[in-house]
N, C-alpha and C positions, 0 to 999 in steps of 0.2 A: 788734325787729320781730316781731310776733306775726304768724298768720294772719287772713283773715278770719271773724267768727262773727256770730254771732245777739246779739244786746244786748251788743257788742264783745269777746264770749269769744271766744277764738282757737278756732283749729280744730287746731292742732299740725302745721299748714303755712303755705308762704310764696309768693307769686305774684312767677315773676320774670319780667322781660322782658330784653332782648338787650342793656340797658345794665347789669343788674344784673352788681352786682361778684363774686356768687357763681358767675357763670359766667367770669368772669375778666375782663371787661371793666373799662378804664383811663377814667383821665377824660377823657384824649385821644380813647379811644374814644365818650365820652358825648357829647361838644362836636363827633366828627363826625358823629354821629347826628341829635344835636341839626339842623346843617345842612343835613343831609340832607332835615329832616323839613320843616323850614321851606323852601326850595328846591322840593319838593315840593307844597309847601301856595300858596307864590307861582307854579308851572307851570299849576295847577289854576287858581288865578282868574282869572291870563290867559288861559287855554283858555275857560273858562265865560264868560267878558270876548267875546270872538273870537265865541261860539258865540251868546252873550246880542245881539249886533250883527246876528247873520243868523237869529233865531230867529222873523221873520214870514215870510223868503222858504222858512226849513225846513220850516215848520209847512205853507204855501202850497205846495210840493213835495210834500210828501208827500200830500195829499188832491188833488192833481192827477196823481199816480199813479194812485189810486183812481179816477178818472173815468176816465182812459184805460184803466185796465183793466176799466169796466163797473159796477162798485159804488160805486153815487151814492147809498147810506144811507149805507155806510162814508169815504165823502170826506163826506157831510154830518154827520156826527158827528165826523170831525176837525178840518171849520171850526170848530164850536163846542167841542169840548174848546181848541180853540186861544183864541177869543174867552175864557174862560173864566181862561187859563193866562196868557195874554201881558198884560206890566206894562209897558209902553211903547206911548206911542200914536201913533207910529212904526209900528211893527209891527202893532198893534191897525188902526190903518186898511189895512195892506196886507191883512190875511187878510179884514179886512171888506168890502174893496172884489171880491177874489177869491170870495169868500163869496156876494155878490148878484149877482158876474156869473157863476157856476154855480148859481142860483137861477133868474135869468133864462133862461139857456140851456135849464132845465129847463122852463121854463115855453115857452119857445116851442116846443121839441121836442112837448108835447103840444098847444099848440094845431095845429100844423100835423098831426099824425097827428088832428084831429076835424076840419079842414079836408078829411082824406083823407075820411074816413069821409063828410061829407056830402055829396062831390060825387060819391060811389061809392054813394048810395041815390036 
């Protein structure tokens, strides 16, 4: 086991990780490692699984935040990084339909402030 090098010349070191045997790990220890990792690797795709099932009402949350707190650029650029991100069209229709009715909203908020304005000249 050489080191890593430049055009496979060794370096006159060795990269170990937490199963290598020169730290004294067994092979019982490799095969629970191994389990571990995998275990770990199958938590993750069910998390992402779970998370991938609610990611147009999160996307939808989160730029409806932004509206109630006043920043309707910053909830309009999370509709669309969302339209942009989301691979279900599932999802894709929830953020789009949220998307045009705070488009709408927008749009009547200022018709009615030019309503104000003309019946006040």
């Amino acid at each position: 086991k050489g080191g890593i090098g430049v055009d496979g010349q060794g370096l006159g070191f060795q990269v170990f990780d937490r199963s290598s045997s020169a730290f004294g790990a067994t092979e019982d220890d490799n095969d629970r490692t191994q389990q571990q990792q995998q275990q770990q690797n199958t938590d993750t795709r069910v998390i992402n699984h779970r998370l991938g099932e609610m990611e147009g009402t999160l996307w939808t949350r989160l730029a409806e935040y932004h509206v109630r707190a006043g920043d309707f650029e910053l909830a309009r650029s999370v509709y669309e990084e969302a339209l942009d991100a989301i691979t279900r069209v599932r999802d894709f229709s929830l953020v789009f339909d949220a998307y045009v009715k705070f488009e709408e909203s927008v749009i009547e908020a200022l018709m009615e402030l030019m309503d104000d304005d003309e019946e006040d000249e």
